[in-house]
C-alpha positions in Angstrom: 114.7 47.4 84.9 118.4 48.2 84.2 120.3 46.2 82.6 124.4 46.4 84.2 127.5 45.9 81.7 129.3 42.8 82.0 132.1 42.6 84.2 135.6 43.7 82.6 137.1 40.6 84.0 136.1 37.5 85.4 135.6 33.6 85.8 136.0 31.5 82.5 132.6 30.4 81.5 133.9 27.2 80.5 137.4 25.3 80.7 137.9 23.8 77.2 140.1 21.1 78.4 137.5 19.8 80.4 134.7 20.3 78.1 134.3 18.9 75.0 131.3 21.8 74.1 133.5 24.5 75.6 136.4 23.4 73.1 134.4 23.2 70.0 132.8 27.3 70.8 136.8 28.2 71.6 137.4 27.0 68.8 134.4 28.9 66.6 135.4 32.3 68.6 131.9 31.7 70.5 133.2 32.6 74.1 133.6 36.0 75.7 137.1 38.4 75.4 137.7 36.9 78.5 139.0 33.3 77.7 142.0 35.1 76.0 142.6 37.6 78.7 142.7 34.8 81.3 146.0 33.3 78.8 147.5 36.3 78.3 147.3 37.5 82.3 148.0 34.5 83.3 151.0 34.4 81.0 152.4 37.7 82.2 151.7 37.2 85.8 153.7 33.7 85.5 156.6 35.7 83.6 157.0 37.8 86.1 157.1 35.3 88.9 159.9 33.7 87.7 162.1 37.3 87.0 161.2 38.1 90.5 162.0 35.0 92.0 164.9 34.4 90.0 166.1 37.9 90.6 165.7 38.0 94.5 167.2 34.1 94.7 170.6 35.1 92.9 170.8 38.4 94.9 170.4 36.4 98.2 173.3 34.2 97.0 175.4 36.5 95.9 175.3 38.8 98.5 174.7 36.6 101.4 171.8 37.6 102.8 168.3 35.3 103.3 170.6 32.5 103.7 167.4 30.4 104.0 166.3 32.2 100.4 170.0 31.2 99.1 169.8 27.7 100.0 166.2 26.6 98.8 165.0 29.6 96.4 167.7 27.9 93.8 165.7 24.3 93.6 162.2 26.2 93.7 163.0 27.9 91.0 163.9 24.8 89.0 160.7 23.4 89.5 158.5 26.8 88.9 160.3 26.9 85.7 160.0 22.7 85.0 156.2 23.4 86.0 155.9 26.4 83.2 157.1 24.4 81.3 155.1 21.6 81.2 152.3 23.9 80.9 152.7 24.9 77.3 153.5 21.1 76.7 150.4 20.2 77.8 148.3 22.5 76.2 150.5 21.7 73.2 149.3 18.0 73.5 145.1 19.0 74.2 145.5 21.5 71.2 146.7 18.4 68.6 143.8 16.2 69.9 146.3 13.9 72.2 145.0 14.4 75.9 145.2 16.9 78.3 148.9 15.9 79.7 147.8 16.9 83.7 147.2 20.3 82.5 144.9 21.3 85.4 147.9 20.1 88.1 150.9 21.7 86.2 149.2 24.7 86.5 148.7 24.0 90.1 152.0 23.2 90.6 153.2 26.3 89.2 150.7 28.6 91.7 151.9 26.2 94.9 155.7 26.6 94.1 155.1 30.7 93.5 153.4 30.4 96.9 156.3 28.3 98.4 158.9 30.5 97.4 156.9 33.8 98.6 156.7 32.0 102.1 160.9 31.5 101.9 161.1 34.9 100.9 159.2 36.1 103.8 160.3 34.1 106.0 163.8 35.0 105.4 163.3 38.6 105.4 161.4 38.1 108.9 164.7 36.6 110.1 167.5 38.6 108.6 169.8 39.8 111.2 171.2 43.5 110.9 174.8 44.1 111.3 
């Protein structure tokens, strides 16, 4: 029988702030490439986010278009970027021993309000009127 390569990318065999076990191999350098891809993607893809959203937000104020984009994208923003972060916070706080400071929902926050924003975004653009 064949054996198939392992997948380039994929789910995190463990979550080391739920796992006591998966910690301790993090820590020994016992889990796949992929643990540190996941950070790293994850940190870029976040990054990102916010240039775009920040980026689109200020253009719809200061050109005066999406007013719906102009008037809410300001405060979503504010909490993508108190979400982000508490993120590193929290991780600071698992990595000293101290807890996991809600890291699971910060992170969950920071996906919804990404998703929020995208919805005002489209939205917007679905309703811009052409002069």
């Amino acid at each position: 029988m064949q054996r198939l390569a392992p997948p380039i990318s994929g789910p995190l065999v463990c979550a080391s702030t739920a796992n006591i076990a998966c910690d301790l191999r993090e820590q020994a350098g016992l889990v796949p490439w992929t643990h540190s891809a996941h950070a790293i993607s994850s940190s870029l893809a976040t990054t990102g986010a916010i240039i775009g959203m920040t980026g689109l937000t200020l253009a719809a104020h200061r050109h005066r278009i999406w007013p719906l984009l102009a008037r809410t994208g300001p405060t979503l923003v504010a909490l993508e970027l108190a979400a982000t972060l508490w993120t590193p916070a929290a991780v600071a706080t698992f990595t000293t021993g101290r807890g996991t400071f809600a890291l699971g929902i910060a992170q969950r926050l920071q996906v919804a309000l990404i998703a929020c924003w995208l919805v005002v975004l489209a939205r917007s653009v679905a309703t811009q009127r052409h002069t």
